[in-house]
C-alpha positions in Angstrom: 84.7 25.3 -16.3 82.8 21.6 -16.4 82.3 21.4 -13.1 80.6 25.5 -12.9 78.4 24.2 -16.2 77.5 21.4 -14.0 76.5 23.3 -11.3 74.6 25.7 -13.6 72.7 22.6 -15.0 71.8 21.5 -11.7 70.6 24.7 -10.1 68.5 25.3 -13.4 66.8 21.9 -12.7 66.1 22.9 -9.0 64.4 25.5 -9.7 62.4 23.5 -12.7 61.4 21.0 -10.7 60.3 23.4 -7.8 57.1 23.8 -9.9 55.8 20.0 -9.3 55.7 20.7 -5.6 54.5 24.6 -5.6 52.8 26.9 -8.3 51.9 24.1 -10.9 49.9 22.4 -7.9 47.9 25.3 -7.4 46.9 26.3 -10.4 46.4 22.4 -11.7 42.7 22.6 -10.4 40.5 25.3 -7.8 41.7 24.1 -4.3 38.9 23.0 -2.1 37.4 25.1 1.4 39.6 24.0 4.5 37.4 23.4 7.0 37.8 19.0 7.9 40.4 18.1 10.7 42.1 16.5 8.4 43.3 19.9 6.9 45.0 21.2 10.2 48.7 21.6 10.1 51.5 20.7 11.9 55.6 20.5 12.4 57.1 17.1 11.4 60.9 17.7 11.2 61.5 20.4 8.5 58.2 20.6 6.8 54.5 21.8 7.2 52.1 18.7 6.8 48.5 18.0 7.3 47.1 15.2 9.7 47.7 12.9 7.4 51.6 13.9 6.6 50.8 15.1 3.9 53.5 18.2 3.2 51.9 21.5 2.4 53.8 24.2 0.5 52.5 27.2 1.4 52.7 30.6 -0.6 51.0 33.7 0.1 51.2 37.6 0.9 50.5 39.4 4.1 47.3 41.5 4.6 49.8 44.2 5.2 48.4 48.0 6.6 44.9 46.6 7.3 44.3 46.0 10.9 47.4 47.8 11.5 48.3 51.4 9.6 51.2 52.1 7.7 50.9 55.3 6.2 53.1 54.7 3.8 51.2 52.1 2.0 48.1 54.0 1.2 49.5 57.6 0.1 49.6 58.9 3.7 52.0 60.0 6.1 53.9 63.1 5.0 52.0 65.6 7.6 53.2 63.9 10.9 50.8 61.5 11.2 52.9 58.0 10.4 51.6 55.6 13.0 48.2 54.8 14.2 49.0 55.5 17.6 49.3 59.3 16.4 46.3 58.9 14.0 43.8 57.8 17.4 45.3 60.6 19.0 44.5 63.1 16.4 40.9 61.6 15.6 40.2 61.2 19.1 41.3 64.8 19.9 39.0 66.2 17.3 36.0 64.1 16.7 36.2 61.7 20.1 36.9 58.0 20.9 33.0 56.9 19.6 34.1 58.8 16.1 37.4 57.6 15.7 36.0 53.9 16.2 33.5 54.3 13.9 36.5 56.0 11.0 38.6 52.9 11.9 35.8 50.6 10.9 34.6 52.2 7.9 38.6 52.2 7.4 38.5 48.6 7.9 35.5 47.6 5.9 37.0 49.6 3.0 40.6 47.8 3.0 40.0 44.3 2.3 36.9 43.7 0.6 35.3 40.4 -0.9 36.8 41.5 -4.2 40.2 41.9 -2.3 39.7 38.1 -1.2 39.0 36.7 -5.0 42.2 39.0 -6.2 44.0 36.9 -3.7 42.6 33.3 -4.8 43.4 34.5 -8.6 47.1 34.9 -7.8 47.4 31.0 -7.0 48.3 31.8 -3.2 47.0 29.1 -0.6 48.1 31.6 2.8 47.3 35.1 4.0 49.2 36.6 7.2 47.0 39.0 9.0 49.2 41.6 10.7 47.0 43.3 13.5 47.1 45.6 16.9 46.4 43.9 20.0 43.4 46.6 20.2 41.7 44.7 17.1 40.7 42.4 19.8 41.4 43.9 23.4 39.3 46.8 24.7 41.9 49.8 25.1 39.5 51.1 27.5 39.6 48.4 29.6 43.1 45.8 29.0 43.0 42.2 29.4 38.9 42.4 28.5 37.8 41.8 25.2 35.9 44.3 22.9 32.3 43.7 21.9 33.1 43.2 18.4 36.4 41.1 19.2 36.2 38.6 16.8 35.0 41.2 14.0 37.6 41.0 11.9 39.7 37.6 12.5 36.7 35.7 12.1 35.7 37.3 8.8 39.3 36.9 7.6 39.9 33.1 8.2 35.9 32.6 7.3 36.9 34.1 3.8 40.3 32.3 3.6 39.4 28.9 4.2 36.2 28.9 1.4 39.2 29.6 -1.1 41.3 27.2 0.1 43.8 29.4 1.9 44.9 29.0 5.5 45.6 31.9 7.6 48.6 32.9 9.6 47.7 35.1 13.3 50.3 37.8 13.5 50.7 40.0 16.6 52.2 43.1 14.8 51.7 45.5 17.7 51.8 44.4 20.9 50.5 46.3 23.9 53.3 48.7 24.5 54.7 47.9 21.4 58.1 45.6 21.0 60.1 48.0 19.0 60.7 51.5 18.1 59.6 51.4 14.6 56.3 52.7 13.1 54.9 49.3 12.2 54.8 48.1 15.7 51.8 51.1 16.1 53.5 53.5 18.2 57.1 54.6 16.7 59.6 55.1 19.2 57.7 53.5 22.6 59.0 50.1 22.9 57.7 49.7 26.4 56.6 46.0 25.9 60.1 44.5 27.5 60.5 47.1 30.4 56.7 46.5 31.2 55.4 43.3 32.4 52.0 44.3 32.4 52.7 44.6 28.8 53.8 41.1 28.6 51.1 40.0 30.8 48.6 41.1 28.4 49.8 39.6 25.5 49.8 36.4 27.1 46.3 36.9 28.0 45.6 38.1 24.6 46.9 35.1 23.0 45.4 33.2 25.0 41.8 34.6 24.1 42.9 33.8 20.3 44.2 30.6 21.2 40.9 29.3 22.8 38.7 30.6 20.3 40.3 29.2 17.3 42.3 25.7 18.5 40.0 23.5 16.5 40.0 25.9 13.1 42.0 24.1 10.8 42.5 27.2 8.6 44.5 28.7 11.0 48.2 27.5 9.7 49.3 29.0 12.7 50.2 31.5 15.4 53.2 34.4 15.0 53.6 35.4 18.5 55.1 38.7 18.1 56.2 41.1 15.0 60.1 41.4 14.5 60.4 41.6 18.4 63.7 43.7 18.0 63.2 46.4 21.1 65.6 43.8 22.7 68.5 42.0 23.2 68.2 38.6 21.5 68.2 36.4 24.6 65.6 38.8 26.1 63.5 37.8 23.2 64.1 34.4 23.4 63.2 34.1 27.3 60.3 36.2 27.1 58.4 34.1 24.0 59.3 30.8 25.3 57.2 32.0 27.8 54.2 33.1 25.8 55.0 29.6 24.3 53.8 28.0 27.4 51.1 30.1 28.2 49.6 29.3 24.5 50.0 25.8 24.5 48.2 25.7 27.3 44.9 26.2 26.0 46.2 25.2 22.2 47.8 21.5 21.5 47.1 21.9 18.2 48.5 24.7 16.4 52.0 25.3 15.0 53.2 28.3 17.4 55.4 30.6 15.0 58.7 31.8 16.9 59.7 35.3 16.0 63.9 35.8 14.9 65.3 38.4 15.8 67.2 40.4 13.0 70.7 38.9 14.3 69.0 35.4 13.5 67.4 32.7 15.6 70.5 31.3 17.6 69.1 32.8 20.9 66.3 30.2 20.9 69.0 26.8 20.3 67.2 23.8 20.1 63.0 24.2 20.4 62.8 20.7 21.6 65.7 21.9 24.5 63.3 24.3 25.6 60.5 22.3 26.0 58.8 23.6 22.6 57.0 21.1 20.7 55.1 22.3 16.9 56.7 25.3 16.5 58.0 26.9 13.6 60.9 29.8 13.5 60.3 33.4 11.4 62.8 35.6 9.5 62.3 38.2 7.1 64.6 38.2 4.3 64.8 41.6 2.4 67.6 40.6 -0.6 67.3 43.7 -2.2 66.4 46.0 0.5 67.1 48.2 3.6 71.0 47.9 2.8 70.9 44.0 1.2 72.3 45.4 -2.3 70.2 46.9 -4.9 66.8 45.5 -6.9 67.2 43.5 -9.0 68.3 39.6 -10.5 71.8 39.9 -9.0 70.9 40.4 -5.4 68.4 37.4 -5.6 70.7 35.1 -7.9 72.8 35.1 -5.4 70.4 34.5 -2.3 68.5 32.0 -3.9 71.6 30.0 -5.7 73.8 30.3 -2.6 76.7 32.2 -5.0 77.2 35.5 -2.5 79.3 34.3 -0.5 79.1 37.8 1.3 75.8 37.5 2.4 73.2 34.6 3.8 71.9 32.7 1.5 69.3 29.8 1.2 71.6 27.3 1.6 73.1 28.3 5.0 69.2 28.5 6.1 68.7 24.9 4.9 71.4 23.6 7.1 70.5 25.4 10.1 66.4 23.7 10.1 68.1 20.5 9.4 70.3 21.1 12.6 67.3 21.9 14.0 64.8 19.3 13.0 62.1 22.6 12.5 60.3 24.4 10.1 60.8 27.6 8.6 58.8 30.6 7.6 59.8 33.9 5.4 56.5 35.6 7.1 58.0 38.8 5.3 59.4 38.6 2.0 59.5 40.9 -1.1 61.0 39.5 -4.2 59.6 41.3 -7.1 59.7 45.6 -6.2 61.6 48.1 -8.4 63.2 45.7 -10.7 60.4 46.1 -13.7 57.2 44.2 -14.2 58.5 41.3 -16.0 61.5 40.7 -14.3 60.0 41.0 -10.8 57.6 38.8 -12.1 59.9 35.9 -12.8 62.0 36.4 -10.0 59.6 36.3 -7.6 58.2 32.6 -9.1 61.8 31.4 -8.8 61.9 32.8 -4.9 58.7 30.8 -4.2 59.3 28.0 -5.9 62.9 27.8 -4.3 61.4 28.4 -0.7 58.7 25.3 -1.5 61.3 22.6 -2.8 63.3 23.0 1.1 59.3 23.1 2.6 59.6 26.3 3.9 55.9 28.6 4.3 55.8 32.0 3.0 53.8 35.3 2.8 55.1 38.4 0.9 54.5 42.1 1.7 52.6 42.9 0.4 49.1 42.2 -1.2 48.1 45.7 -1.4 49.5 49.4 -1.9 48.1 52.5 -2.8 49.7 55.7 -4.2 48.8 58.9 -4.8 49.4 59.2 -8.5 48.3 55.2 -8.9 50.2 53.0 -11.0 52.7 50.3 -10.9 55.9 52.0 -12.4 58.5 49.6 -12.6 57.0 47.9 -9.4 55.1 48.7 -6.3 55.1 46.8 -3.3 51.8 45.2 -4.3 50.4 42.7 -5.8 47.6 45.0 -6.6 47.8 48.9 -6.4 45.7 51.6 -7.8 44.8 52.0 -11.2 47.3 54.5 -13.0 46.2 57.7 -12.9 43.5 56.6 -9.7 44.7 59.4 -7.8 44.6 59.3 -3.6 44.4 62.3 -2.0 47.4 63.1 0.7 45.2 64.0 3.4 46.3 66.1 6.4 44.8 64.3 9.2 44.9 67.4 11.9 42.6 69.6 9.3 40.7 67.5 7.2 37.0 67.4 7.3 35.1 64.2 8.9 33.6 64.5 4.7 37.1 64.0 3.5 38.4 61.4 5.8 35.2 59.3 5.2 35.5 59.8 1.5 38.6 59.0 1.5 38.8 56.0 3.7 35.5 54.6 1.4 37.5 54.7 -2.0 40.1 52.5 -0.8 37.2 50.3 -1.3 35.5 51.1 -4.8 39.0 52.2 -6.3 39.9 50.7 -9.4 42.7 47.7 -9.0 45.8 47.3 -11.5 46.9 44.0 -10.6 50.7 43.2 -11.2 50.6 41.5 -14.5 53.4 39.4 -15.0 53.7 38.4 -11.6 50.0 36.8 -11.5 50.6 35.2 -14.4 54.1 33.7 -13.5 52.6 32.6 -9.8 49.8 30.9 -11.7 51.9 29.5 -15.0 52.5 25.8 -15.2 56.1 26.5 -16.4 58.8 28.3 -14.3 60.7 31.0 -16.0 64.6 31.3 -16.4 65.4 34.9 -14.7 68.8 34.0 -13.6 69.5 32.5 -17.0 70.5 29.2 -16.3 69.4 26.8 -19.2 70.6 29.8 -22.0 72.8 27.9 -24.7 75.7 31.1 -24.0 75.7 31.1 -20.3 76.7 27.2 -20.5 80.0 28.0 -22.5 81.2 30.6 -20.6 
């Protein structure tokens, strides 16, 4: 029993003295715009550092069902339109491509707003991922050529982000053809991008487009190549980014290039440095809690975070694996405070990112925004913000809607009133670290 009150005193202290290195930082002073040289990140060993070494902890959320729909994120969805592929189609079918772009922008404009970007800053969080289609910047109309208004959205996003003090992470979440069969890769059940190297082809071009435009934008903390890439076999995966690798670096020295895992893990890639890949960072998306990972709630994420399932992975087992291979690591997907009550979620979602910062490790949680019909919280969205309770959202039918109720409702996503999670601002911003696991209680130390 002394050596499991040991062990309890120990882990209690990790996750105590996770707040000098993460949240306490942040909200110690307002952090100032990155915009000097001296801000750009990169790989050295395990951890993200400036030019100067300096290590950067970074914490954030994605800009999840923005530049990329998923219905079920803004009270949509339930009359068989669940991926924007099948949204264009339906639009375009009835009102005409000309229409539909113009609906996607006020859409877009509606979404994030300035006062989305201060909700952001006000949460403590020093990184956004923006999750996007490949046709935010390629002209579907003509592939491999970019659209007028390319650089639309991208350029407002990390122009916004870096004034705050956040850097911004470049996510390709659907890929020309898309790179899996679910929804969120655009088109559900298509995952033509590996069978297709034209596909390929112009993602490499595509990257290549960002690549050269942003290289010397030190707010970009870097690129992920391609959105849970699981239409594949592992070493497919592997084989087919180590070549979009290439073709980035190319035309980018100076970026961290993020490599996707697949959801058996990263061993396909082996050693980075073995393949010739130099500032590069791997990607997972841990769900403890989640799609079949136990239930919400302390338990689950006790046991993750403290390494004591020995069922499961834990953090532990990921903190050998960098060390093995001398490379960073980044949760670009994470969601540690959902359905487990506004409090709790809270605090264990302050423990999860103060954990991930004492190992060095990035990450963004999904998500910063969702909307539901009825509005609300509950005992936790998916959000850091949703809509006001009882700030009600239409289900719209997409095939019978009027143009006047799809504009209407596509403009309140952006004058709706915001209930921001509570307790989890408050912990991500508090200068002391809670106790959800209940380490430092008098009664747990006896036991």
């Amino acid at each position: 029993m002394a050596g499991m009150t040991k062990w309890r005193q120990m882990a209690g202290l990790i996750l105590l003295a996770a707040c000098a290195v993460s949240t306490c930082e942040a909200a110690a002073a307002k952090p100032a715009p990155i915009t000097g040289p001296q801000h750009m990140l990169h790989a050295q060993g395990t951890k993200w550092v400036r030019a100067d070494g300096t290590q950067v902890n970074l914490k954030g959320a994605n800009l999840g069902n923005w530049l990329i729909n998923e219905f079920w994120m803004m009270g949509q969805g339930s009359h068989g339109i669940d991926d924007e592929c099948k949204l264009e189609e339906v639009l375009d079918h009835r009102f005409g491509y000309q229409e539909r772009q113009r609906l996607f922008r006020l859409y877009r404009d509606n979404w994030i707003t300035t006062k989305d970007w201060d909700m952001l800053a006000s949460f403590g969080l020093n990184v956004v991922r923006v999750p996007f289609i490949h046709t935010v910047v390629e002209d579907e109309k003509n592939p491999g050529h970019l659209r007028a208004d390319a650089w639309r959205y991208l350029d407002d996003a990390i122009a916004q982000a870096e004034k705050r003090g956040m850097y911004v992470i470049l996510d390709l979440h659907g890929a020309a053809g898309s790179q899996g069969w679910e929804h969120h890769s655009g088109c559900a059940g298509l995952n033509q991008f590996w069978s297709t190297p034209a596909y390929q082809q112009r993602s490499i071009w595509l990257w290549q487009q960002i690549a050269a435009r942003y290289k010397d934008r030190s707010s970009v903390a870097g690129y992920s190549l391609l959105n849970e890439p699981w239409g594949t076999p592992p070493e497919n995966m592997a084989d087919v980014i180590t070549t979009m690798y290439k073709a980035v670096r190319a035309v980018d020295p100076n970026h961290i290039i993020i490599l996707p895992g697949h959801h058996t893990g990263i061993g396909a890639y082996g050693d980075p440095a073995k393949r010739g890949m130099v500032n590069v960072a791997f990607e997972m998306h841990p769900y403890p809690g989640h799609f079949g990972w136990g239930e919400p709630g302390p338990a689950v994420h006790r046991g993750w975070l403290l390494c004591t399932d020995e069922k499961s992975d834990t953090v532990c087992a990921w903190d050998q694996r960098m060390k093995s291979l001398n490379t960073p690591l980044y949760f670009g997907e994470v969601q540690p405070w959902a359905k487990m009550g506004l409090e709790t979620g809270g605090q264990v979602a302050r423990a999860s990112f103060d954990t991930y910062a004492r190992y060095g490790w990035a990450v963004t949680a999904w998500s910063y925004k969702y909307v539901s019909n009825e509005g609300g919280h509950g005992q936790g969205t998916w959000g850091m913000v949703t809509n006001a309770a009882g700030e009600r959202v239409p289900d719209l039918d997409f095939n019978t809607a009027s143009l006047a109720q799809i504009e209407s409702l596509f403009k309140r996503f952006g004058t709706m009133r915001y209930e921001p999670h509570g307790p989890l601002k408050r912990w991500l911003t508090s200068p002391i670290p809670p106790d959800p696991f209940g380490l430092t209680r008098p009664h747990e130390e006896s036991k």
